[in-house]
MINU-899146 format. One record per residue (C-alpha): residue in three letters; x, y, z. Coordinates in pm, whole numbers. Layout:
N
<ALA, <X, Y, Z>>,
...
***
This chain:
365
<UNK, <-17170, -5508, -4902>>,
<UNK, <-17340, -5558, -4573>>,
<UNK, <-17311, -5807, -4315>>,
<UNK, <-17684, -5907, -4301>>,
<UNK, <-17677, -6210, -4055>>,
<UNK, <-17894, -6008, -3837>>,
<UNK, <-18227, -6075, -3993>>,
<UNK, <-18614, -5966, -3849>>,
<UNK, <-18925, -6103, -3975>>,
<UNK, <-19231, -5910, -4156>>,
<UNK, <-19398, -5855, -3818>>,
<UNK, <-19086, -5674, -3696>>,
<UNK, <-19019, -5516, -4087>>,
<UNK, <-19384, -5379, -4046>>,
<UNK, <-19389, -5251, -3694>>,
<UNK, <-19051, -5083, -3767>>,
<UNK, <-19240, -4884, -4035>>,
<UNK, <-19495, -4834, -3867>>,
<UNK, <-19333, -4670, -3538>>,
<UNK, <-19178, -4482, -3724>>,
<UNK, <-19491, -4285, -3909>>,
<UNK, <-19651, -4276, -3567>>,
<UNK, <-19395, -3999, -3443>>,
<UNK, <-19576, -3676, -3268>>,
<UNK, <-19812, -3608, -3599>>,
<UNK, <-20096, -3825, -3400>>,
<UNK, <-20126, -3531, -3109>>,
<UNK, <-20130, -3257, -3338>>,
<UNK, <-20282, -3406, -3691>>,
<UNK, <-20616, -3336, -3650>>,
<UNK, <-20633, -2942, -3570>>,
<UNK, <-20364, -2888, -3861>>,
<UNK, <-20594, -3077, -4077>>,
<UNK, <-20849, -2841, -3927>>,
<UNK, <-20705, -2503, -3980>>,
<UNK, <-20678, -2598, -4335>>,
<UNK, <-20965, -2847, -4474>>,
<UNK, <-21199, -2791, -4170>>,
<UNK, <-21390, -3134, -4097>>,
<UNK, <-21302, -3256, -4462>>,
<UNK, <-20945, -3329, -4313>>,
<UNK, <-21008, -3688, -4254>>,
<UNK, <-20994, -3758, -4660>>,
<UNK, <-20662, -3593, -4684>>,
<UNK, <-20521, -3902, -4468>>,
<UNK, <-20639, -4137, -4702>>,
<UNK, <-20469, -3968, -4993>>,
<UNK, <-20149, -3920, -4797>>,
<UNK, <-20208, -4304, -4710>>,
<UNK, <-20218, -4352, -5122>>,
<UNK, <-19912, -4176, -5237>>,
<UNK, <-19672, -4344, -4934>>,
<UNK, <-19786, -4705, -5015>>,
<UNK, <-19763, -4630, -5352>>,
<UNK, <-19392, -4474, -5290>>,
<UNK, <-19326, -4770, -5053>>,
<UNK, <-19367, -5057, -5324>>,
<UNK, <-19174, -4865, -5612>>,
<UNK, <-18907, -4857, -5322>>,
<UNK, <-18943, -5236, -5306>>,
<UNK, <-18916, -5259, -5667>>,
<UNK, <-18603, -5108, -5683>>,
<UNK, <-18431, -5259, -5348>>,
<UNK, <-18506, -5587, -5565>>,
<UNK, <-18227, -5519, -5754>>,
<UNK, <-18008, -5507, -5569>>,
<UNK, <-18156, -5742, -5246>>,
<UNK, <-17810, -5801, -5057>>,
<UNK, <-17770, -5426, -4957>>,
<UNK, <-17923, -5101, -4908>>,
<UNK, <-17976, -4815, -5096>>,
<UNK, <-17586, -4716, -5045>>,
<UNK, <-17490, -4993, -5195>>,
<UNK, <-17737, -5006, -5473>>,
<UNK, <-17623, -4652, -5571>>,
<UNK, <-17243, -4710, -5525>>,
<UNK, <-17325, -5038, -5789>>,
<UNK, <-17498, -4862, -6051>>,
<UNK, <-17297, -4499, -6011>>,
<UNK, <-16965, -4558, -5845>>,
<UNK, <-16815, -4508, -5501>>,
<UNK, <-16811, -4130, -5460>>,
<UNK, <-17212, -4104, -5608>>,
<UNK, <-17207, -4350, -5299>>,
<UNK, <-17065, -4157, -5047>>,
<UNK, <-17253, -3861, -5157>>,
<UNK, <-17559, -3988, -5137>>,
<UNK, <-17425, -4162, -4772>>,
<UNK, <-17422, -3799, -4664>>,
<UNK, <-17712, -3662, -4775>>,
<UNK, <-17911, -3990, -4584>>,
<UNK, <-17704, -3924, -4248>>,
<UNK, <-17786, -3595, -4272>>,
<UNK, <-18174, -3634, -4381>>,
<UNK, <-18211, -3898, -4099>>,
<UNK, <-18027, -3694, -3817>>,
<UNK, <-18247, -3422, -3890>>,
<UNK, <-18540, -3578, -3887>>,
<UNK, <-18435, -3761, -3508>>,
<UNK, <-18353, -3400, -3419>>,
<UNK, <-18674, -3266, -3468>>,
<UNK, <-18864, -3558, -3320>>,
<UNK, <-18627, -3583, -3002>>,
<UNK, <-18660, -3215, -2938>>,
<UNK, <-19057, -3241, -2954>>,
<UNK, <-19089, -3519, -2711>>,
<UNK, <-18906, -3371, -2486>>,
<UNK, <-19104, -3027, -2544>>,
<UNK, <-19418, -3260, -2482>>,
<UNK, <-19266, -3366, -2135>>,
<UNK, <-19156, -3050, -2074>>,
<UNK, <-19528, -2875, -2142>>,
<UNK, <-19789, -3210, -2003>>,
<UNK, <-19549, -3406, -1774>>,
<UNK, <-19279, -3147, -1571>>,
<UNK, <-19314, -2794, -1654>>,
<UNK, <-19020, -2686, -1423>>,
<UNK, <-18762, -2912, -1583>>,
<UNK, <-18511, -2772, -1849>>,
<UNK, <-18551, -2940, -2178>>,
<UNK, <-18157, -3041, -2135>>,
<UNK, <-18239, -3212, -1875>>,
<UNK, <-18472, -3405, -2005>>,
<UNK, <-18243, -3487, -2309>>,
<UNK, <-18015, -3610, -2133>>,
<UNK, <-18254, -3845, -1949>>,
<UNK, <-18397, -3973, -2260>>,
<UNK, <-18035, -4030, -2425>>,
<UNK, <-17948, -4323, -2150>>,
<UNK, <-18229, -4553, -2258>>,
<UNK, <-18217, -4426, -2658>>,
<UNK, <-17833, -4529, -2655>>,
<UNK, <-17874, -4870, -2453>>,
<UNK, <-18154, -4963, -2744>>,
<UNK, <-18034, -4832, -3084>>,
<UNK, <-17671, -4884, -3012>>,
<UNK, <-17687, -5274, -3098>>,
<UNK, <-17806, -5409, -3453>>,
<UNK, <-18135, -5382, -3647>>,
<UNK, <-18304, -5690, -3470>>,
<UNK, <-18294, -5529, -3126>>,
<UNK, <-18492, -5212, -3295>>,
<UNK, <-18745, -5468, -3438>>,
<UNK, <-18799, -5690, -3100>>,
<UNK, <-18841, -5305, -2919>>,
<UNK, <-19093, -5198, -3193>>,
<UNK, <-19321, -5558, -3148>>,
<UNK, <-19282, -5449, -2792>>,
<UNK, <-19439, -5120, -2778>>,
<UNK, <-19676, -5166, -3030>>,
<UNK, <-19864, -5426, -2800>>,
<UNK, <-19792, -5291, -2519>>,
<UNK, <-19984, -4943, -2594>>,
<UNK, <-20256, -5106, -2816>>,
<UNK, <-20467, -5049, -2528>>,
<UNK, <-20431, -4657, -2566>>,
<UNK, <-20612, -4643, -2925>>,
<UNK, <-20868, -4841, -2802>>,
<UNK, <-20921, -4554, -2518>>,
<UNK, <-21009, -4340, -2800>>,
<UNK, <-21349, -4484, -2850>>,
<UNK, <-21522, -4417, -2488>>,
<UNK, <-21517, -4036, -2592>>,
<UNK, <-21703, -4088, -2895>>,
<UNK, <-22015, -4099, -2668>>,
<UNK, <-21992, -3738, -2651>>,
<UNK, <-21947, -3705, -3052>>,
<UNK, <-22172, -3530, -3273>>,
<UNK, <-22123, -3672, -3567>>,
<UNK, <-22298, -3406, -3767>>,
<UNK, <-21989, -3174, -3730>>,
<UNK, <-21860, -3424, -4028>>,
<UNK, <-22107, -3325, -4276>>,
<UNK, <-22182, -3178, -4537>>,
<UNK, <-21910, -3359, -4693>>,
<UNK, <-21666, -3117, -4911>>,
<UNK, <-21798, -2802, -4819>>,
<UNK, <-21531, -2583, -4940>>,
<UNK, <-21461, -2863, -5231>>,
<UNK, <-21145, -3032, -5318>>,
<UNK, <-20920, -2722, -5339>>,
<UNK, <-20842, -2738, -4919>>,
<UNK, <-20774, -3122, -4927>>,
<UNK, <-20546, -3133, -5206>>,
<UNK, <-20308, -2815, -5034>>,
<UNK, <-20370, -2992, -4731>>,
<UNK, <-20204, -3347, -4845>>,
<UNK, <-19830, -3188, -4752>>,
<UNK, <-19956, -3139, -4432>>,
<UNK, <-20045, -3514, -4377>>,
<UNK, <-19776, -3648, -4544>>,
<UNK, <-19552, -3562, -4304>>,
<UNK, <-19712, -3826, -4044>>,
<UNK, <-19667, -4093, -4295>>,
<UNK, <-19279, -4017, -4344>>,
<UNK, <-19065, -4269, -4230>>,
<UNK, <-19114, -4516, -4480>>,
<UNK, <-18826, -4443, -4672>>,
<UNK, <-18626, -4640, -4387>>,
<UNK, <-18755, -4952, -4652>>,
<UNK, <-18417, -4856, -4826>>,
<UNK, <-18207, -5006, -4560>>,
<UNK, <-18454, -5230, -4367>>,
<UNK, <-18508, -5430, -4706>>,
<UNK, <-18137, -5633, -4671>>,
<UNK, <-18274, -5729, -4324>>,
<UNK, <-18568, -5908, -4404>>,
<UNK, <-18582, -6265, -4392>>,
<UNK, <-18864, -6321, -4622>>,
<UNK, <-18815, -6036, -4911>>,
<UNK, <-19116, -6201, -5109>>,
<UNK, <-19386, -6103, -4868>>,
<UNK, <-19201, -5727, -4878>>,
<UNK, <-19469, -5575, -5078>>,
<UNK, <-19757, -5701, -4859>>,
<UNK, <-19560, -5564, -4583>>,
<UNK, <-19535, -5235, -4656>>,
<UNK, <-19929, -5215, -4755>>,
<UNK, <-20009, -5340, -4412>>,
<UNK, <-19775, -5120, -4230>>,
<UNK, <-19870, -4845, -4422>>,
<UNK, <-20263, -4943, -4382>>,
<UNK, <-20186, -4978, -3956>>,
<UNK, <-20083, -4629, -3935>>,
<UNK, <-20431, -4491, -4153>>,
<UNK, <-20620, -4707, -3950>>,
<UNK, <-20448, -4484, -3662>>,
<UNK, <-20477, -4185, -3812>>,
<UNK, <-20807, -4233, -3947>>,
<UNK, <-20918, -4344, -3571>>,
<UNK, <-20866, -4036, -3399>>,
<UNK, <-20873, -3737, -3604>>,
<UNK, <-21253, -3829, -3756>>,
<UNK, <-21289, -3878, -3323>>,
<UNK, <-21134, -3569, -3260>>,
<UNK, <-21334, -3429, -3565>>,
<UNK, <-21668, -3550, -3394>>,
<UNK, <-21577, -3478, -3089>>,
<UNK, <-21501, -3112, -3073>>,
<UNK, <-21688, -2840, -3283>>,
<UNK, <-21504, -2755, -3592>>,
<UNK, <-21417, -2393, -3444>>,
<UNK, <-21324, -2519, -3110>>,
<UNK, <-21074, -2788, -3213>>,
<UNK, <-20798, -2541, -3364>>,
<UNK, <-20817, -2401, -3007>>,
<UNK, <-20607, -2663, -2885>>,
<UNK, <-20252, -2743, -2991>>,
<UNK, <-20275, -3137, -2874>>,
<UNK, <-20660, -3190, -2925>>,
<UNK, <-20568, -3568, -2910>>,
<UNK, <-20492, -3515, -2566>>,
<UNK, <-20742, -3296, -2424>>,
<UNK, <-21007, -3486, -2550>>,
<UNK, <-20927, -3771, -2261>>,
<UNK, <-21037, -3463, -1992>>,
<UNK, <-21323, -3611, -1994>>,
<UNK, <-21275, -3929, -1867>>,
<UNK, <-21336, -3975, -1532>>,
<UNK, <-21270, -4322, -1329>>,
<UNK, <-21232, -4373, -956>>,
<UNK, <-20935, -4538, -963>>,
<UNK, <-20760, -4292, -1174>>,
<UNK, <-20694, -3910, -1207>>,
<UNK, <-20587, -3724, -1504>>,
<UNK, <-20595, -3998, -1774>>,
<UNK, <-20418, -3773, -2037>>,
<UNK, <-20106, -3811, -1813>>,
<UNK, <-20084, -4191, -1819>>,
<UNK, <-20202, -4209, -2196>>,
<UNK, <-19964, -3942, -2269>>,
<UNK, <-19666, -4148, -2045>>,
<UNK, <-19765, -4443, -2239>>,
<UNK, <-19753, -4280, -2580>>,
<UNK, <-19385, -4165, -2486>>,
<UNK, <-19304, -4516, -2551>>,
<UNK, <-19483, -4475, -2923>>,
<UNK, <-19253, -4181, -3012>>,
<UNK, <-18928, -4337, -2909>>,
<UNK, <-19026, -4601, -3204>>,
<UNK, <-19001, -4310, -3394>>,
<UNK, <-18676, -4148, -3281>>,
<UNK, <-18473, -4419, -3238>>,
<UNK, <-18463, -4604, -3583>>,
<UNK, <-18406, -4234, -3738>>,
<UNK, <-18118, -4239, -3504>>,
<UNK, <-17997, -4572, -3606>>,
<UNK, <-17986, -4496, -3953>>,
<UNK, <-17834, -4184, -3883>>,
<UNK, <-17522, -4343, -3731>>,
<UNK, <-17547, -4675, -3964>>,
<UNK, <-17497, -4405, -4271>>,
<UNK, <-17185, -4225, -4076>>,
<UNK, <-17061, -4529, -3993>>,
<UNK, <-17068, -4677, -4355>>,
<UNK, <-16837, -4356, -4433>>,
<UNK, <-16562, -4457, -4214>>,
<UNK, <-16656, -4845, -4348>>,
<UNK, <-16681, -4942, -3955>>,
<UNK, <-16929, -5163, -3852>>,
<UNK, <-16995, -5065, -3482>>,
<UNK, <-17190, -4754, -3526>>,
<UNK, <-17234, -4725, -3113>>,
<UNK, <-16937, -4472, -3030>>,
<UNK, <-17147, -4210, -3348>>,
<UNK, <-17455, -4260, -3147>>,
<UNK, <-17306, -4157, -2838>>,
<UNK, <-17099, -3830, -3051>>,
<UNK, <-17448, -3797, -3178>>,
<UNK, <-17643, -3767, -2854>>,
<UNK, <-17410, -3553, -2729>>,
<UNK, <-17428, -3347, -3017>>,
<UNK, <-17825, -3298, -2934>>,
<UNK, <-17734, -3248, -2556>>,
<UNK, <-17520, -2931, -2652>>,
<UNK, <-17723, -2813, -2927>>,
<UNK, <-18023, -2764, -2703>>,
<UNK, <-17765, -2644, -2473>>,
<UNK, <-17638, -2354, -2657>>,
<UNK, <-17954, -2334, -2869>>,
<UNK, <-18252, -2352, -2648>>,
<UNK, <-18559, -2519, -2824>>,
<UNK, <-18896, -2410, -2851>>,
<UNK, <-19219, -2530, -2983>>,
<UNK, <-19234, -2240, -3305>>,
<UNK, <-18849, -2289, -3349>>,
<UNK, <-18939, -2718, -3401>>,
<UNK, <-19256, -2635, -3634>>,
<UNK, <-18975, -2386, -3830>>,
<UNK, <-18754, -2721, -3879>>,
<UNK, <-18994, -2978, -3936>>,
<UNK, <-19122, -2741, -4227>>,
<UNK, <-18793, -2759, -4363>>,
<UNK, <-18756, -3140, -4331>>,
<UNK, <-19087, -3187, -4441>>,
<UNK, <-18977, -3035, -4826>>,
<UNK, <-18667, -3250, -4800>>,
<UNK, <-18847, -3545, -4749>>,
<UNK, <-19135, -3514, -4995>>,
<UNK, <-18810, -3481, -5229>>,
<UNK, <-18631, -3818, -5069>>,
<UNK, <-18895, -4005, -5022>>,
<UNK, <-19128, -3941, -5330>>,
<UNK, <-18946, -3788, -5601>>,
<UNK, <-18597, -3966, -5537>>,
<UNK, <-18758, -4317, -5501>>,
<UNK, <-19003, -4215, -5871>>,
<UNK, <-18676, -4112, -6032>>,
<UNK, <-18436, -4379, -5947>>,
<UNK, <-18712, -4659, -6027>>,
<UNK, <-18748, -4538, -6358>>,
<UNK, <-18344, -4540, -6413>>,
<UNK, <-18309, -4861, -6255>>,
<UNK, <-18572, -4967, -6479>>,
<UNK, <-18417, -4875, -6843>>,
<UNK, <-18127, -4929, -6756>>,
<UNK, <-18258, -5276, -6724>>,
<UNK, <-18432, -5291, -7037>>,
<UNK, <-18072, -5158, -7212>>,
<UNK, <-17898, -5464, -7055>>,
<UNK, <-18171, -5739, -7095>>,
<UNK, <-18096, -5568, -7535>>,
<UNK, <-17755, -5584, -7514>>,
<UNK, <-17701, -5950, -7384>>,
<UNK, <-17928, -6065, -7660>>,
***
């Protein structure tokens, strides 16, 4: 059992959730929605945004069970220590791949918008100093740093409306031109973006009020459609439907067009601002990383595995020098794992959970 003295509220138990689905898919959703719906992309969010709420409260259904501890715990109770530590493995190693492939990107991003000429190990290493100093403390520091940034970059969604003066909204229509075929082989596409969830597991224990759990997840879930929503059917407007797979960041590009006299270059500071966004990503898939290894060697300081761990990134990129198609490669492969951990693993255990239940409730009477 956990020590869970270190309790956050709903705002912070929704915000966490919702960092984390925010990630990189925002700069990038809308032309891979493109290349494969066309303008119909938009309604493959808002079945992507059906399945992960509807993942989200059977995870809540099942943390219920056991509310005093996470999923480790829940497991080790119902299928003994080494099912446990098993399953402790395959989470640390789910999680660390998943803050691999986000770190990497942002610092690709910097790398391609912000300073060309500087090595991507450099700019590892510059983003390890703050990521340790934040995740390296308890759950409730993550939380207070995810209210944070989510009201301090409000602003930059907001931006996303002057554009639209430029829209044509008839690129948007007609509606289902190629039918439902695309959207439905598009949804593993957009699911990706709304991965992250599944950090519910070990957030739940946390909470102070586990009653309003349910309604936090829907919200959190609903914050990052809204999001989504926002700027791809934007983007969608914005650009013709052959001319926004041109660009790999059409979130981005689309600011060009802003001009004000007291700024240059708006991307830049929106894209310096959404830095902040992606590190609410990255660093709870970190912490859980290093809460999971830690757990193995039953330790509760976790900080000395996040510094092994980010200088374990610092030499991989070292010796393995990332690129952008060698990132798409991995997050390909992480996003099959975690349709499988965060859909069918959640689905499967419920139902267990659930007769085995109904077999106890029998025998007692």
């Amino acid at each position: 059992m956990i020590n869970v003295n270190n309790k956050i509220t709903l705002r912070q138990f929704i915000l966490l959730i919702h960092g984390v689905q925010m990630g990189v898919g925002v700069l990038t959703l809308p032309r891979e929605l493109a290349e494969q719906a066309g303008t119909d992309g938009w309604m493959v969010i808002i079945i992507s945004w059906f399945l992960a709420t509807m993942a989200s409260l059977i995870i809540i259904q099942i943390m219920k069970k056991y509310p005093n501890g996470t999923i480790l715990d829940l497991l080790t109770h119902y299928f003994g220590k080494w099912i446990g530590r098993v399953a402790t493995i395959i989470f640390a190693l789910y999680f660390a791949l998943l803050a691999h492939v986000i770190f990497i990107r942002e610092a690709l991003f910097i790398q391609a918008w912000i300073l060309p000429r500087t090595e991507v190990y450099v700019l590892i290493l510059l983003l390890s100093i703050p990521s340790y100093q934040i995740a390296r403390k308890n759950i409730v520091i993550l939380g207070r740093y995810s209210e944070f940034v989510f009201f301090m970059t409000l602003w930059t969604f907001i931006i996303y409306l002057i554009p639209l003066k430029y829209a044509h909204w008839l690129h948007l229509f007609p509606v289902l031109k190629e039918g439902w075929v695309p959207i439905i082989t598009t949804v593993k596409t957009a699911i990706f973006s709304f991965l992250g969830f599944e950090i519910i597991f070990f957030l739940y224990p946390f909470l102070q009020k586990k009653d309003k759990a349910s309604m936090g997840v829907v919200i959190a879930n609903t914050l990052s459609l809204l999001a989504f929503l926002t700027i791809t059917i934007g983007a969608f407007a914005f650009y013709s439907p052959n001319e926004i797979t041109i660009y790999n960041e059409p979130t981005i590009e689309m600011l060009k067009v802003l001009e004000f006299k007291f700024i240059e270059r708006l991307e830049i500071v929106f894209f310096s601002f959404y830095l902040f966004v992606m590190s609410t990503t990255v660093l709870p898939f970190m912490f859980m990383t290093v809460f999971c290894t830690s757990q193995l060697v039953r330790k509760q300081d976790h900080s000395r595995h996040l510094a092994l761990f980010l200088l374990i990134e610092f030499a991989v990129v070292v010796l393995f020098p990332p690129s952008f198609d060698k990132n798409n490669h991995l997050q390909q492969v992480i996003e099959q794992v975690g349709m499988i951990l965060a859909f069918a693993f959640p689905l499967c255990l419920w139902g267990y959970v659930w007769v085995h239940g109904l077999f106890k409730r029998r025998a007692i009477k």
